[in-house]
N, C-alpha and C positions, 0 to 999 in steps of 0.2 A: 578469515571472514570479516575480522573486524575492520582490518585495513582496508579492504575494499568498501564497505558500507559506508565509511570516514571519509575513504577520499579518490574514490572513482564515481562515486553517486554524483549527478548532477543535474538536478531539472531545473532550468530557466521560467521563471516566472514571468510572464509576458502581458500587458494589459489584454482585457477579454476581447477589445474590438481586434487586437490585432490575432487574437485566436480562436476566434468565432469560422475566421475565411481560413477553411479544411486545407487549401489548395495553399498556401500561404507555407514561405519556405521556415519561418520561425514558427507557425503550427506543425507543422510536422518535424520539424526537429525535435521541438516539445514531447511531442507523441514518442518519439521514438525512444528518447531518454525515460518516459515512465515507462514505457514497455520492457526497458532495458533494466529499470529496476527492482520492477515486476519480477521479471524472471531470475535476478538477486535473490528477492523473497522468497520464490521455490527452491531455491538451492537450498538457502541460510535451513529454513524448517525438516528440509531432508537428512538435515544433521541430528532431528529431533530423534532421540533414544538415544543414539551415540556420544552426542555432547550431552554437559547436565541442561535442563528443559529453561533453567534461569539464563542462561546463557544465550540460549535459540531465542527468546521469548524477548530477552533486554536487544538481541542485536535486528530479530526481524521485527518486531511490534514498534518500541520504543524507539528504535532508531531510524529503523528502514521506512517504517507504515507513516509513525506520528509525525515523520521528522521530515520526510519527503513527498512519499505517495498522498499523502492527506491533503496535504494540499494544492497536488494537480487535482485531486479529484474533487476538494471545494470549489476549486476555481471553474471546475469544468461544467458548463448549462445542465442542469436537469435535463432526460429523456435518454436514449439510447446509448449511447457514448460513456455517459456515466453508469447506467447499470450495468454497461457490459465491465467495464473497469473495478467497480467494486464486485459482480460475480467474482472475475478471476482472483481478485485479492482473496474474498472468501475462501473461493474453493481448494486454496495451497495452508489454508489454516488447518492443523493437525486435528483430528476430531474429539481425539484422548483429550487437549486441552479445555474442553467443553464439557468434560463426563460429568464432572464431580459438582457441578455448579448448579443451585437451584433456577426453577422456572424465574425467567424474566429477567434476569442476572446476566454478569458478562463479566471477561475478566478484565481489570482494570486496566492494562492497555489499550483496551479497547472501547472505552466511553466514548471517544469522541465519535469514531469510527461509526461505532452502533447509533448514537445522536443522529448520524448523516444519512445513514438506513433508514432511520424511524418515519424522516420527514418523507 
């Protein structure tokens, strides 16, 4: 898992005028690379129980989320497109990891993340 997270990940950062136009073959390659790492994320976390949870947590949070996904999904305009991107992140996040955590808290891989939510 780790190997792949290292060095099969790969989203091309592109200026936003040239991925604003959907139809645009370097926006949708873009697209396709987070969708592709996306569905990384749901693998990596499916290991959650079986691997120890520091391990899931440093290779999908820290690696995958902060390191990649985070910032297609800053780059990407506010409204549809983005909410739907940070649902699916959310909804592959294990729910156990959220048990133990008081109101209004978050775990710390996930500040930035939640900062993006908040706005």
């Amino acid at each position: 898992m780790k190997k792949s997270v290292e060095e099969d990940v790969f989203i091309p950062l592109y200026p936003k005028s040239t991925v604003e136009d959907k139809s645009s073959l370097r926006s949708k390659f873009q697209e396709r690379r987070f969708w592709s790492a996306v569905k990384l994320l749901s693998n990596v976390v499916l290991w959650d129980g079986i691997v120890q949870e520091d391990k899931v947590r440093d290779l999908g949070l820290s690696k995958l989320l902060n390191r990649y996904l985070l910032l297609n999904i800053l780059n990407t305009p506010l409204g549809p497109d983005n909410i739907e991107k940070c649902n699916k992140v959310v909804a592959y996040l294990p729910e156990r990891w959220f048990q133990d955590l008081k109101d209004g808290s978050t775990l710390p891989e996930l500040l930035n993340f939640s900062q993006h939510l908040l706005q």
